[in-house]
Structures are given as structure tokens and as C-alpha cells.
C-alpha positions in Angstrom: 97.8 103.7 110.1 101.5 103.3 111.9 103.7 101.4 109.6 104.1 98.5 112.1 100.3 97.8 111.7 100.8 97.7 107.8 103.2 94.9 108.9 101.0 92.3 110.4 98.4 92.9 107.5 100.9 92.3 104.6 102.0 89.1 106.6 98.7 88.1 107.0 97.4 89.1 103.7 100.3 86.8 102.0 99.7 83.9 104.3 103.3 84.4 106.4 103.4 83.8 109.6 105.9 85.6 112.0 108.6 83.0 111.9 108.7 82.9 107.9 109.1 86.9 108.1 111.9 86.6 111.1 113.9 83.9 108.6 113.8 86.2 105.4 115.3 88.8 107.7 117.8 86.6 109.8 116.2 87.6 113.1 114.7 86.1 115.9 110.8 85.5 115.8 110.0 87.4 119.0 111.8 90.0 117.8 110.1 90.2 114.7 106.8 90.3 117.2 107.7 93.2 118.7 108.2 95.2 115.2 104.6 94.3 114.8 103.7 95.6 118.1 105.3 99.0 117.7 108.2 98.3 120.3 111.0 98.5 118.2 112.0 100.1 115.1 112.6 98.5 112.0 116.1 99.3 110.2 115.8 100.8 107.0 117.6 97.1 105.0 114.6 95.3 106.9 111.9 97.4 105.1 113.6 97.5 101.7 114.1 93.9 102.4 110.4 93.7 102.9 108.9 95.9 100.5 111.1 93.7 98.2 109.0 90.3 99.7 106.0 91.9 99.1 106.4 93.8 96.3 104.7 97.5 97.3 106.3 100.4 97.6 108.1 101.6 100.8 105.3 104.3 100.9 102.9 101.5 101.7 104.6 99.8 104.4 105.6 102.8 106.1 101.9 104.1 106.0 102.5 107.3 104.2 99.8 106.4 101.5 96.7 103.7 101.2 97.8 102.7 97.3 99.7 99.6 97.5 102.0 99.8 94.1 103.7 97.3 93.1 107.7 97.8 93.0 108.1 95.1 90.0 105.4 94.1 87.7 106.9 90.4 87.4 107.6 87.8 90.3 111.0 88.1 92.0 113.2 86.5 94.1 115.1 87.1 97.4 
């Protein structure tokens, strides 16, 4: 699965929609589209950022294994 794909599900799966996801990383929400798309290329602060939002590893977002573990085992803020 390409990491951009791993994207839209974790939004999805979490109940975000694009806009929310464009906010948390001060971007504009078609721009945020297009990382779900696969037509640009995430920076490496925006996946931390996210992996951070959604608590799972940067392993799991960037598609390199199917195991979604958990960075934090309690709730935290960004």
C-alpha cells in the first residue's frame, strides 16, 4: 500500500475530513487532496505531525508494515 493511501484511511477511520487534516498542518485543503492522491510528497514535519494525530508509528503511515502501533499509550495533544 503507497503511504498516501494509508492517508485517506487513517482520516477516514478517525472520522476527519480533508479540511480538519489541512488545519492541523496549516495548509490548504486542496493541497492536502493531492497528498492523498499521490501528486505530491509529504514533508517529513507533516508525517511526524501526523503520526503524532493519530498516534501509529511512522512505519504505518509510510506503508512499510500492516501493524499499526501505537506511538503513546495515553491520549495526547497537538
Amino acid at each position: 500500500m503507497e503511504y498516501w493511501q494509508r492517508l485517506r484511511d487513517l482520516r477516514e477511520d478517525r472520522d476527519f475530513k480533508q479540511e480538519d487534516i489541512a488545519k492541523i498542518l496549516e495548509i490548504d485543503t486542496s493541497y492536502y487532496g493531492k497528498y492523498e492522491r499521490g501528486l505530491h510528497e509529504m514533508k517529513i514535519w507533516q508525517i511526524i505531525k501526523l503520526c503524532l494525530v493519530y498516534n501509529v508509528c511512522s512505519d504505518y503511515v509510510l506503508g512499510l508494515t500492516n501493524e499499526p502501533k501505537p506511538l503513546f499509550t495515553k491520549e495526547v495533544s497537538t
